[in-house]
GURO-743439 format. One record per residue: chain; x, y, z of N, C-alpha, C, O in turn. Coordinates in steps of 0.1 Angstrom, whole numbers. Example, Ala and Ser with C-alpha at 12.3 -4.5 7.8 and 13.67 -1.06 7.14 Angstrom:
+-------+-------+-------+-------+-------+-------+-------+-------+-------+-------+-------+-------+-------+
! chain !  n.px !  n.py !  n.pz ! ca.px ! ca.py ! ca.pz !  c.px !  c.py !  c.pz !  o.px !  o.py !  o.pz !
+-------+-------+-------+-------+-------+-------+-------+-------+-------+-------+-------+-------+-------+
!     A !   132 !   -57 !    78 !   123 !   -45 !    78 !   132 !   -33 !    78 !   142 !   -33 !    85 !
!     A !   128 !   -22 !    71 !   137 !   -11 !    71 !   129 !     0 !    79 !   134 !    11 !    80 !
+-------+-------+-------+-------+-------+-------+-------+-------+-------+-------+-------+-------+-------+
//
This chain:
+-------+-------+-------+-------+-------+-------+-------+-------+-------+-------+-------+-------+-------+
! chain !  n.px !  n.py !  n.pz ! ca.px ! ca.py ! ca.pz !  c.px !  c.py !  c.pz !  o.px !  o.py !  o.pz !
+-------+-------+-------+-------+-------+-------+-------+-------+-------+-------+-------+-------+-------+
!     A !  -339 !   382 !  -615 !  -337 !   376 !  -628 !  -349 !   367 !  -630 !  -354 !   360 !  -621 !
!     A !  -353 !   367 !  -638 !  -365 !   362 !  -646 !  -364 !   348 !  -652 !  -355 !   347 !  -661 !
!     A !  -370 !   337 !  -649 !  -363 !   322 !  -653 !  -371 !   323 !  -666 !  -380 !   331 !  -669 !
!     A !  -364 !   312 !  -674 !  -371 !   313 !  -689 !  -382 !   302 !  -685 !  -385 !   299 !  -674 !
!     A !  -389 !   297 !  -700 !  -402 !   292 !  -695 !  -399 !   281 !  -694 !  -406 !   274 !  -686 !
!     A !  -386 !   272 !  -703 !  -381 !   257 !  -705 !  -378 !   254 !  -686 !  -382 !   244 !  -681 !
!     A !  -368 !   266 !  -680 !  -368 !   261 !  -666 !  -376 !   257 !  -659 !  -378 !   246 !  -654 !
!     A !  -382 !   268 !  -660 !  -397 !   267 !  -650 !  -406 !   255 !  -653 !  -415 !   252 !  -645 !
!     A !  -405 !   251 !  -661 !  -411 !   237 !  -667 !  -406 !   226 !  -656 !  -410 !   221 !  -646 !
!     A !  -394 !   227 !  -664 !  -386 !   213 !  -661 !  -384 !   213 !  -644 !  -383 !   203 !  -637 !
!     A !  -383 !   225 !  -640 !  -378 !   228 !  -624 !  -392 !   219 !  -619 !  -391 !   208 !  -615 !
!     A !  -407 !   229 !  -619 !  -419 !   220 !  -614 !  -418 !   206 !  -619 !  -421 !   196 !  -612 !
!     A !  -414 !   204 !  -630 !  -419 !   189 !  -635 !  -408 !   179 !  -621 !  -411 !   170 !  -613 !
!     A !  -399 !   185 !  -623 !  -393 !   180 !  -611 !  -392 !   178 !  -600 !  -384 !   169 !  -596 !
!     A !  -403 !   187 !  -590 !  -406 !   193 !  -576 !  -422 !   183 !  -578 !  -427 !   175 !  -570 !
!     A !  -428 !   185 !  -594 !  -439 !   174 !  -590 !  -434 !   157 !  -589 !  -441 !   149 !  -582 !
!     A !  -424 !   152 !  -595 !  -416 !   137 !  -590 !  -415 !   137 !  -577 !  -421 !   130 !  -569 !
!     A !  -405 !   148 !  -573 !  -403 !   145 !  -556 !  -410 !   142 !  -547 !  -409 !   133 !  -539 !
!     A !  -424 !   154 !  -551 !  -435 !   155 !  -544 !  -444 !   141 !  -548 !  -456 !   141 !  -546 !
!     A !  -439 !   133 !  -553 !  -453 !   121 !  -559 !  -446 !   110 !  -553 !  -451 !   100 !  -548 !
!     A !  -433 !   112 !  -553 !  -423 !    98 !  -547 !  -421 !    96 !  -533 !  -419 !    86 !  -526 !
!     A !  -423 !   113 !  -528 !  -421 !   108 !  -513 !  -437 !   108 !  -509 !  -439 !   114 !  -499 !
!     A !  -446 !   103 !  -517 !  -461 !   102 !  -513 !  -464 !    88 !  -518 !  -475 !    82 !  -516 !
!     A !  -455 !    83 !  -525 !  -455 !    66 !  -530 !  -446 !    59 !  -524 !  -446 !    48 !  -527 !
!     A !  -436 !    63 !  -514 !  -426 !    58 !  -513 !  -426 !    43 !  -505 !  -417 !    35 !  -506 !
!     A !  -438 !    44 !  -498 !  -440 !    33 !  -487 !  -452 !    25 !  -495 !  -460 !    19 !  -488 !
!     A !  -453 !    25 !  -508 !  -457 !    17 !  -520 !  -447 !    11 !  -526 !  -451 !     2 !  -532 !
!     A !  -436 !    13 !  -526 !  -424 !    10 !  -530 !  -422 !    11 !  -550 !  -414 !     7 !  -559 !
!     A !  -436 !    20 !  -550 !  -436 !    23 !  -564 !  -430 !    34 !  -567 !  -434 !    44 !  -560 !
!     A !  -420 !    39 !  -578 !  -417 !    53 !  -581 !  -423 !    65 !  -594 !  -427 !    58 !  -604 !
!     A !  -424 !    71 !  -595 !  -431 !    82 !  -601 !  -431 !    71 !  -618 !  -441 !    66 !  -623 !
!     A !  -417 !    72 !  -625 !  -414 !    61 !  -635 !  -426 !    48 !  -638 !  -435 !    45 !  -646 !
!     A !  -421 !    44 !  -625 !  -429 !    31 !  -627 !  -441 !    30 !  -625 !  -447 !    20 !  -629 !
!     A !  -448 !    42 !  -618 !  -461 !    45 !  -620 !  -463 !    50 !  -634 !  -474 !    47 !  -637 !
!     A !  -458 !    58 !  -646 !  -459 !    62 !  -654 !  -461 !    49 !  -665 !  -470 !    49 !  -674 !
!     A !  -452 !    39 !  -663 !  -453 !    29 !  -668 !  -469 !    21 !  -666 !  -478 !    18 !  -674 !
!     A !  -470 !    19 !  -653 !  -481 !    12 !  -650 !  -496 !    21 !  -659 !  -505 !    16 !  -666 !
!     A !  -493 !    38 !  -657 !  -503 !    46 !  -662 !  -502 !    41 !  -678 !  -512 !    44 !  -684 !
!     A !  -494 !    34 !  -686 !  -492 !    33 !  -702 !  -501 !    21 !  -706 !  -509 !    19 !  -715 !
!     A !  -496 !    13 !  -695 !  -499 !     2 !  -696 !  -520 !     0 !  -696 !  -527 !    -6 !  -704 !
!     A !  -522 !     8 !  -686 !  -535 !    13 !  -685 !  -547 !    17 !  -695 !  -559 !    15 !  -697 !
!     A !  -537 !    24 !  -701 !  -537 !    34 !  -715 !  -538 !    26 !  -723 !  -550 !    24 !  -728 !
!     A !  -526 !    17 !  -729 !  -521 !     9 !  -742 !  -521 !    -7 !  -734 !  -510 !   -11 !  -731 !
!     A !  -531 !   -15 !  -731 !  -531 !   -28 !  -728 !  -527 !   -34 !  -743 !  -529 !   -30 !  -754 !
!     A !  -519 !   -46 !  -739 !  -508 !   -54 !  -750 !  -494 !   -44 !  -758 !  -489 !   -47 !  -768 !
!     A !  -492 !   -35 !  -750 !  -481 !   -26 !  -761 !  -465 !   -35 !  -755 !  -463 !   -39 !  -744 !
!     A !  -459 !   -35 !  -763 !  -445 !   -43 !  -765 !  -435 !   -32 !  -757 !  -436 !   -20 !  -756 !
!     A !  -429 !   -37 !  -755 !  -418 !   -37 !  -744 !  -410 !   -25 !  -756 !  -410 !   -14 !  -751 !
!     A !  -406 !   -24 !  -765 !  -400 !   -14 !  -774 !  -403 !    -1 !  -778 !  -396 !     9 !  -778 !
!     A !  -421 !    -2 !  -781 !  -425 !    11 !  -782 !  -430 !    17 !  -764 !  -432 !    29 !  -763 !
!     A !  -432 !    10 !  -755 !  -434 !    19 !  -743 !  -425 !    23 !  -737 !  -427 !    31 !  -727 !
!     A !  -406 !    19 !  -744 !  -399 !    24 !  -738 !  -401 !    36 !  -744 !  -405 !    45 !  -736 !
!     A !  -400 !    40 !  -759 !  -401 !    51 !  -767 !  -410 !    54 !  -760 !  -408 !    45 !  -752 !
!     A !  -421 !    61 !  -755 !  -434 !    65 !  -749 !  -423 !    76 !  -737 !  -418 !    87 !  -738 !
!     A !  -421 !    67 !  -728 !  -418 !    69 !  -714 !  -399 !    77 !  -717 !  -394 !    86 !  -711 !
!     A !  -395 !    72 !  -724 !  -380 !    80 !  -733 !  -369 !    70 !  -722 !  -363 !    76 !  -713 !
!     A !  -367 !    57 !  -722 !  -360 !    54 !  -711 !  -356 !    43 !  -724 !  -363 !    41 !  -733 !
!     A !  -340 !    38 !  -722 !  -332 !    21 !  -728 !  -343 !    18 !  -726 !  -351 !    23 !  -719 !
!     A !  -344 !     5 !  -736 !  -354 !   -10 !  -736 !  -344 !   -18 !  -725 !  -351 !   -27 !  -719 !
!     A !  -332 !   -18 !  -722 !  -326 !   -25 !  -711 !  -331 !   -21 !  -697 !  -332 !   -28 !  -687 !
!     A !  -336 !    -6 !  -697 !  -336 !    -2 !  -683 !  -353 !    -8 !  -678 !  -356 !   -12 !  -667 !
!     A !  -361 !    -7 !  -691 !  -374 !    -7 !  -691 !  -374 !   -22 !  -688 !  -380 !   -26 !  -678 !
!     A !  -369 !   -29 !  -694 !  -371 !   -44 !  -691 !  -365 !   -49 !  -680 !  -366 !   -61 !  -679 !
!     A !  -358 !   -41 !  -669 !  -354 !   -48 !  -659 !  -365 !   -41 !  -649 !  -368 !   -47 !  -639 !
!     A !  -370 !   -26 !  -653 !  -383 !   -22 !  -644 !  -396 !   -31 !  -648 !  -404 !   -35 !  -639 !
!     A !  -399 !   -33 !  -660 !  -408 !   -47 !  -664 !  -403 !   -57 !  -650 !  -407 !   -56 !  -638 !
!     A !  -394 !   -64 !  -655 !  -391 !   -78 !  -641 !  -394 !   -74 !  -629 !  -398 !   -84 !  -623 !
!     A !  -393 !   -65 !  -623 !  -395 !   -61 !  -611 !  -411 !   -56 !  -605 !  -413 !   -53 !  -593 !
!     A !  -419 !   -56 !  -613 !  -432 !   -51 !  -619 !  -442 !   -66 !  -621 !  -453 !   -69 !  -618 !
!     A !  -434 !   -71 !  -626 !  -435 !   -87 !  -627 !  -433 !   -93 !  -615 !  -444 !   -94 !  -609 !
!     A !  -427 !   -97 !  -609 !  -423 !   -98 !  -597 !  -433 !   -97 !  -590 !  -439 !  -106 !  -585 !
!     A !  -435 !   -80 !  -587 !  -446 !   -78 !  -575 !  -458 !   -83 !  -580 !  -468 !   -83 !  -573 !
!     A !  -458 !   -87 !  -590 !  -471 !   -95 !  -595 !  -484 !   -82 !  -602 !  -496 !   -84 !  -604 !
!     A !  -478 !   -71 !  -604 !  -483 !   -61 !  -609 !  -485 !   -60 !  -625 !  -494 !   -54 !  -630 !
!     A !  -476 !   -65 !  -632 !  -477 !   -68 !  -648 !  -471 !   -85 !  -656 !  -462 !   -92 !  -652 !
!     A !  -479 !   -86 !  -665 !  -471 !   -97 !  -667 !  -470 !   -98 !  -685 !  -477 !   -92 !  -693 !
!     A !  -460 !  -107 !  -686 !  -461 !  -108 !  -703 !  -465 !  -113 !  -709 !  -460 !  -124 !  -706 !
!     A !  -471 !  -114 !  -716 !  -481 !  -125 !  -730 !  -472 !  -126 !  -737 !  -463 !  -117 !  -734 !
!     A !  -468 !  -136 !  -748 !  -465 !  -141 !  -759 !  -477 !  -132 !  -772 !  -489 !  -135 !  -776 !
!     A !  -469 !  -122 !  -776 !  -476 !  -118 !  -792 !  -478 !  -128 !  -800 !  -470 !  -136 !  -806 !
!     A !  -493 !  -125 !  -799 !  -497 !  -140 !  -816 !  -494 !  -136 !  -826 !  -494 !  -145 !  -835 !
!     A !  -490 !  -125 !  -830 !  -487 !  -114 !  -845 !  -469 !  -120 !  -845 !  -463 !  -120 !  -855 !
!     A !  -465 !  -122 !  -835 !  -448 !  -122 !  -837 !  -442 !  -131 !  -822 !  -440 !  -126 !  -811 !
!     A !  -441 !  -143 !  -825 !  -431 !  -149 !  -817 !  -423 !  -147 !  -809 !  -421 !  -155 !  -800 !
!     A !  -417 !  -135 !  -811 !  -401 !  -130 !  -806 !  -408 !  -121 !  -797 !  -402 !  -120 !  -787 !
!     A !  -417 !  -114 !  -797 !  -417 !  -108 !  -791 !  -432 !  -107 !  -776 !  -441 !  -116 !  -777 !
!     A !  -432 !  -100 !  -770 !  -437 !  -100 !  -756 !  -447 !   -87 !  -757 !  -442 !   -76 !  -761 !
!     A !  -465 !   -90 !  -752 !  -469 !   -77 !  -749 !  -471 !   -78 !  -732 !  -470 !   -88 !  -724 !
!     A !  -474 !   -65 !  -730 !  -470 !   -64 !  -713 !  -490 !   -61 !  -712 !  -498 !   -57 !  -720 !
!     A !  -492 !   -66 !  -702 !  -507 !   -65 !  -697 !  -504 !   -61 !  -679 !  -495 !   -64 !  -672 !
!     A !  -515 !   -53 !  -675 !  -515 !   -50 !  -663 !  -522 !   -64 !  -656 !  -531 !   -69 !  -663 !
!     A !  -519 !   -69 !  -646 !  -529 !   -73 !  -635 !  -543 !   -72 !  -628 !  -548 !   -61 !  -626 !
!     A !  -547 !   -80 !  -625 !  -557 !   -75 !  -614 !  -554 !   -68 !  -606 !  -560 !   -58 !  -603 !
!     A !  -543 !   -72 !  -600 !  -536 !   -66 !  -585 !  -535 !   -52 !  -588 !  -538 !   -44 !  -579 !
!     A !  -529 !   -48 !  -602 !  -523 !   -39 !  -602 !  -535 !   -26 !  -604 !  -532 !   -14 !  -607 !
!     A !  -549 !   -29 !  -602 !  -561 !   -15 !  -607 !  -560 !   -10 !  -591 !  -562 !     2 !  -590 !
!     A !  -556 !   -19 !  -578 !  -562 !   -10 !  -570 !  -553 !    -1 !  -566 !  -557 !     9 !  -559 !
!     A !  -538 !    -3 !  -570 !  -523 !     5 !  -566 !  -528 !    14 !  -575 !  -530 !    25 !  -571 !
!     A !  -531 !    11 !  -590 !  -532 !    25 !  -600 !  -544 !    32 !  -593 !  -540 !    44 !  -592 !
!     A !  -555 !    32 !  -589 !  -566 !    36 !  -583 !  -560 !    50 !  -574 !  -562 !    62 !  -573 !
!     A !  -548 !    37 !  -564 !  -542 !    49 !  -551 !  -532 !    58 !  -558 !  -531 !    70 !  -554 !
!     A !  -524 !    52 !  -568 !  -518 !    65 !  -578 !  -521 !    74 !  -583 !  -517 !    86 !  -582 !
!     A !  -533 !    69 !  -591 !  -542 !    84 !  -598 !  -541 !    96 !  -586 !  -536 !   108 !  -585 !
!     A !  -549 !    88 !  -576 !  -554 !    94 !  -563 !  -542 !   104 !  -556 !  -544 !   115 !  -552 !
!     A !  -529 !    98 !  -556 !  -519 !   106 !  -551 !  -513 !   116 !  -560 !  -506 !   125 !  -556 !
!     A !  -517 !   115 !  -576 !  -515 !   126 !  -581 !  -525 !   135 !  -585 !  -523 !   145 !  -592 !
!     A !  -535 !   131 !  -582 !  -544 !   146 !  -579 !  -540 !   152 !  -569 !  -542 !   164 !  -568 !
!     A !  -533 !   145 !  -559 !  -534 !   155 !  -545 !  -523 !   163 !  -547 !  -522 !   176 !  -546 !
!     A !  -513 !   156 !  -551 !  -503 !   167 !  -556 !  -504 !   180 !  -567 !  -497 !   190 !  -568 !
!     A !  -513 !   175 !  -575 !  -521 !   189 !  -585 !  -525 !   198 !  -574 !  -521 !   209 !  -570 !
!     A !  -531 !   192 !  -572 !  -544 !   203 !  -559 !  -534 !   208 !  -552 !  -534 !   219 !  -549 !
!     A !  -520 !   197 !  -547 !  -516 !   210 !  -537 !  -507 !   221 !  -546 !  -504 !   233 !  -543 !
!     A !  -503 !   216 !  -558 !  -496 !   229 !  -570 !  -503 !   236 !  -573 !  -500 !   247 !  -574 !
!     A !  -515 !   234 !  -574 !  -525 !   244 !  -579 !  -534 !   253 !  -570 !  -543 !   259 !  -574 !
!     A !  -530 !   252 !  -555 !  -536 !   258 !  -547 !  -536 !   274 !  -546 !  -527 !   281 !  -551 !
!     A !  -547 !   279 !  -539 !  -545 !   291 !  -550 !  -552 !   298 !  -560 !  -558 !   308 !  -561 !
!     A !  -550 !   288 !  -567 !  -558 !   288 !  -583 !  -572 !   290 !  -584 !  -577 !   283 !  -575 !
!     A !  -579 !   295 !  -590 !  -586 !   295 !  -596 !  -591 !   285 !  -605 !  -583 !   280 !  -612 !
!     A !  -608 !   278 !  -606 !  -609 !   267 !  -619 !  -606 !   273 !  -630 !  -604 !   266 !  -639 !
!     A !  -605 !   286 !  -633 !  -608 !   289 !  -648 !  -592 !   293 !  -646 !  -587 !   294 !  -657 !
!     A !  -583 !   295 !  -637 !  -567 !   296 !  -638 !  -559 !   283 !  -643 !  -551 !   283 !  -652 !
!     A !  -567 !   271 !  -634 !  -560 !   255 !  -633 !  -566 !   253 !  -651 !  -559 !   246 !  -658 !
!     A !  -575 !   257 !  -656 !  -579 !   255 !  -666 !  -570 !   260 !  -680 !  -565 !   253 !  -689 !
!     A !  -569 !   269 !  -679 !  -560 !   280 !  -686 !  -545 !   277 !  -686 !  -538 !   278 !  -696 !
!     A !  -541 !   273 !  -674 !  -528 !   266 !  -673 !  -526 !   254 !  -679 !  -516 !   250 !  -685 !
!     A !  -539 !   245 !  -678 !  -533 !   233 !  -687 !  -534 !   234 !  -698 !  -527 !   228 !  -705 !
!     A !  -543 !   242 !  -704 !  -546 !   245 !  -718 !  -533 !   252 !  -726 !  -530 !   249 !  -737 !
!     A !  -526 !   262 !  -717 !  -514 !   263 !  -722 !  -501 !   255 !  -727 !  -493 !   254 !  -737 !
!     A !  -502 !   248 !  -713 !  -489 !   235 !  -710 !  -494 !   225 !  -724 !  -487 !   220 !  -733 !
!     A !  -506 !   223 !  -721 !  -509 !   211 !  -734 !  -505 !   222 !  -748 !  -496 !   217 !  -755 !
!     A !  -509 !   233 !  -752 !  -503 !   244 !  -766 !  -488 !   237 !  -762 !  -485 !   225 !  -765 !
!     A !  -483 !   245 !  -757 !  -468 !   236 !  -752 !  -462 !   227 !  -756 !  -451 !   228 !  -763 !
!     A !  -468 !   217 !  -753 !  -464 !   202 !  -754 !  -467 !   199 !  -770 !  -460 !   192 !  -778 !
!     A !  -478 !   206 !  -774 !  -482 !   197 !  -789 !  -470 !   206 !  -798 !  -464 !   203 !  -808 !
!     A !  -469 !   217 !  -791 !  -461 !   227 !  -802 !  -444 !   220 !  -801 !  -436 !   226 !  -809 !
!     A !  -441 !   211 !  -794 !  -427 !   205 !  -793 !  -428 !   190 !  -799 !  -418 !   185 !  -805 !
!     A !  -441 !   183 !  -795 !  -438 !   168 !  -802 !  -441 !   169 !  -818 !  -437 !   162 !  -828 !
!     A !  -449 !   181 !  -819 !  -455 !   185 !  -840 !  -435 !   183 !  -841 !  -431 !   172 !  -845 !
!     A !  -427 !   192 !  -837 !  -414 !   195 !  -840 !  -409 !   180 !  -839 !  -403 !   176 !  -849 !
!     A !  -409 !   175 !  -832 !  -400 !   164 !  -823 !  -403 !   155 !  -834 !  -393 !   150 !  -840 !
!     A !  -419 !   151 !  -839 !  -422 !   139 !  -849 !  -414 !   148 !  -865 !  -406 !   141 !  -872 !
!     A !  -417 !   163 !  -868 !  -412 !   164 !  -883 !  -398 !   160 !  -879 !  -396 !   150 !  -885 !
!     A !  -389 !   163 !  -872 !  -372 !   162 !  -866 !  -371 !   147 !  -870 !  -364 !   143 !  -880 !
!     A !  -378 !   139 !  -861 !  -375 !   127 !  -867 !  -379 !   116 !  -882 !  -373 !   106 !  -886 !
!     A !  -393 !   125 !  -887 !  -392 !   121 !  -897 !  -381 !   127 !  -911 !  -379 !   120 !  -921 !
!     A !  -377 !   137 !  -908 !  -367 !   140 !  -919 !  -355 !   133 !  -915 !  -349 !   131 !  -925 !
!     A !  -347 !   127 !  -903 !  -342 !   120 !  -901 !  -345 !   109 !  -906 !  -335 !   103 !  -911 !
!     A !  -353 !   103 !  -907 !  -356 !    89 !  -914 !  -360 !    89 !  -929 !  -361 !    78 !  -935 !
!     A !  -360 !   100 !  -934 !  -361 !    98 !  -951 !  -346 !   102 !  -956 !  -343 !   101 !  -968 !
+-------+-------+-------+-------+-------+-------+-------+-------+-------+-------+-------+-------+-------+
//
Protein backbone atom coordinates (compact mmCIF):
# COMPACT_ATOMS: atom_id res chain seq x y z
CA UNK A 1 0.00 0.00 0.00
CA UNK A 2 1.25 3.23 -1.09
CA UNK A 3 1.04 6.13 1.77
CA UNK A 4 -0.37 9.40 0.34
CA UNK A 5 1.89 12.39 0.28
CA UNK A 6 0.04 14.38 3.45
CA UNK A 7 1.30 11.05 5.53
CA UNK A 8 4.50 10.83 4.52
CA UNK A 9 4.92 14.53 5.35
CA UNK A 10 3.61 14.57 8.57
CA UNK A 11 4.98 10.89 9.57
CA UNK A 12 8.88 12.47 8.75
CA UNK A 13 7.98 15.82 10.17
CA UNK A 14 7.44 13.74 13.11
CA UNK A 15 10.51 11.23 13.15
CA UNK A 16 12.43 14.66 12.43
CA UNK A 17 11.00 16.07 16.28
CA UNK A 18 11.97 12.85 17.85
CA UNK A 19 15.15 12.74 16.17
CA UNK A 20 15.95 16.64 17.27
CA UNK A 21 14.63 16.08 20.90
CA UNK A 22 16.36 13.22 21.86
CA UNK A 23 19.59 15.21 20.52
CA UNK A 24 18.47 18.39 22.72
CA UNK A 25 17.31 16.60 25.38
CA UNK A 26 20.22 17.10 27.92
CA UNK A 27 19.79 20.90 26.75
CA UNK A 28 16.67 20.68 28.33
CA UNK A 29 15.39 22.57 25.27
CA UNK A 30 12.50 20.94 23.07
CA UNK A 31 12.10 20.99 19.30
CA UNK A 32 8.93 23.86 20.02
CA UNK A 33 10.94 25.86 22.05
CA UNK A 34 13.69 25.84 19.84
CA UNK A 35 11.31 26.84 17.05
CA UNK A 36 10.37 29.62 19.14
CA UNK A 37 13.86 30.69 20.03
CA UNK A 38 14.50 30.19 15.83
CA UNK A 39 11.35 33.12 15.55
CA UNK A 40 12.58 35.02 17.85
CA UNK A 41 15.95 35.13 15.92
CA UNK A 42 14.09 35.82 12.81
CA UNK A 43 11.47 38.52 14.17
CA UNK A 44 13.51 40.39 17.19
CA UNK A 45 10.57 42.48 19.15
CA UNK A 46 7.56 40.34 17.82
CA UNK A 47 4.62 40.23 20.55
CA UNK A 48 3.69 37.28 22.28
CA UNK A 49 0.27 37.06 19.98
CA UNK A 50 1.42 37.02 16.51
CA UNK A 51 4.47 34.37 17.34
CA UNK A 52 1.87 32.28 18.79
CA UNK A 53 0.03 32.46 15.27
CA UNK A 54 3.56 31.80 13.56
CA UNK A 55 4.39 28.57 15.63
CA UNK A 56 0.17 27.57 15.64
CA UNK A 57 0.20 26.98 19.58
CA UNK A 58 -2.76 29.08 22.57
CA UNK A 59 -1.16 32.43 23.57
CA UNK A 60 -1.72 30.66 27.15
CA UNK A 61 0.54 27.80 26.13
CA UNK A 62 3.14 30.20 24.50
CA UNK A 63 3.28 32.42 27.43
CA UNK A 64 3.87 29.89 29.93
CA UNK A 65 6.84 28.42 27.38
CA UNK A 66 7.84 32.42 27.19
CA UNK A 67 8.20 32.20 31.38
CA UNK A 68 10.24 29.31 31.31
CA UNK A 69 12.51 30.68 28.51
CA UNK A 70 12.65 33.66 30.68
CA UNK A 71 13.63 31.96 33.44
CA UNK A 72 16.57 30.18 31.87
CA UNK A 73 17.50 33.63 31.14
CA UNK A 74 17.27 32.79 27.35
CA UNK A 75 14.45 35.55 26.37
CA UNK A 76 13.16 38.38 28.01
CA UNK A 77 10.34 41.04 27.62
CA UNK A 78 10.48 44.70 26.75
CA UNK A 79 7.59 46.95 27.34
CA UNK A 80 6.25 48.05 23.54
CA UNK A 81 6.68 51.90 23.17
CA UNK A 82 3.81 51.66 20.29
CA UNK A 83 1.32 50.08 23.09
CA UNK A 84 1.51 49.79 26.85
CA UNK A 85 -0.42 46.66 27.25
CA UNK A 86 1.56 44.87 25.55
CA UNK A 87 5.14 42.96 25.55
CA UNK A 88 7.87 42.31 22.77
CA UNK A 89 9.98 39.23 23.38
CA UNK A 90 13.85 39.75 22.57
CA UNK A 91 16.39 36.93 22.63
CA UNK A 92 19.44 37.08 24.99
CA UNK A 93 22.95 37.02 24.84
CA UNK A 94 22.95 33.79 26.47
CA UNK A 95 20.60 32.59 24.18
CA UNK A 96 23.06 32.90 20.49
CA UNK A 97 25.28 30.27 21.71
CA UNK A 98 22.33 27.40 22.51
CA UNK A 99 20.76 28.73 19.07
CA UNK A 100 24.30 28.31 17.43
CA UNK A 101 24.22 24.42 19.04
CA UNK A 102 20.55 24.13 17.67
CA UNK A 103 21.01 25.21 14.23
CA UNK A 104 24.01 22.81 14.45
CA UNK A 105 21.83 19.77 15.78
CA UNK A 106 19.49 20.29 13.02
CA UNK A 107 21.68 20.11 10.29
CA UNK A 108 22.89 16.83 11.61
CA UNK A 109 19.64 15.50 11.61
CA UNK A 110 19.05 16.77 7.78
CA UNK A 111 22.30 15.10 6.85
CA UNK A 112 21.31 12.09 8.67
CA UNK A 113 17.56 12.13 6.57
CA UNK A 114 19.16 13.02 3.66
CA UNK A 115 21.79 10.49 3.57
CA UNK A 116 22.01 8.92 0.58
CA UNK A 117 21.07 11.74 -1.35
CA UNK A 118 22.41 13.28 -3.75
CA UNK A 119 23.10 17.53 -3.74
CA UNK A 120 21.03 17.98 -6.70
CA UNK A 121 18.30 15.20 -4.93
CA UNK A 122 18.53 17.21 -1.26
CA UNK A 123 18.02 20.16 -3.66
CA UNK A 124 15.04 19.02 -5.58
CA UNK A 125 13.46 17.75 -2.47
CA UNK A 126 13.37 21.03 -0.86
CA UNK A 127 12.38 22.74 -3.79
CA UNK A 128 9.42 20.60 -3.84
CA UNK A 129 8.53 20.58 -0.09
CA UNK A 130 8.90 24.55 -0.24
CA UNK A 131 6.13 24.19 -3.92
CA UNK A 132 4.31 22.43 -1.12
CA UNK A 133 4.25 24.53 1.57
CA UNK A 134 3.55 27.90 -0.51
CA UNK A 135 0.81 25.87 -2.42
CA UNK A 136 -1.08 25.32 1.19
CA UNK A 137 -0.37 28.78 3.11
CA UNK A 138 -1.51 30.82 -0.72
CA UNK A 139 -4.88 28.52 0.35
CA UNK A 140 -4.63 28.82 4.18
CA UNK A 141 -4.18 33.04 3.84
CA UNK A 142 -7.27 33.22 0.81
CA UNK A 143 -9.42 30.57 3.63
CA UNK A 144 -8.85 33.01 6.06
CA UNK A 145 -9.26 36.03 4.42
CA UNK A 146 -12.74 35.20 3.02
CA UNK A 147 -13.46 34.35 6.53
CA UNK A 148 -12.77 37.78 7.65
CA UNK A 149 -14.75 39.76 5.03
Amino acid sequence: MSETIGFLLNDTARMFRRAYNARTRDSGITALQSRVLSYLARYPGIRQGPLAELIEVEPITLSRMIDRLEESSLVERRADPTDRRAWQLHLTASAEPLLDTLRETARDVVAEATEGLSDAERDELTRLVERVRANLSRRICQKDQKETA
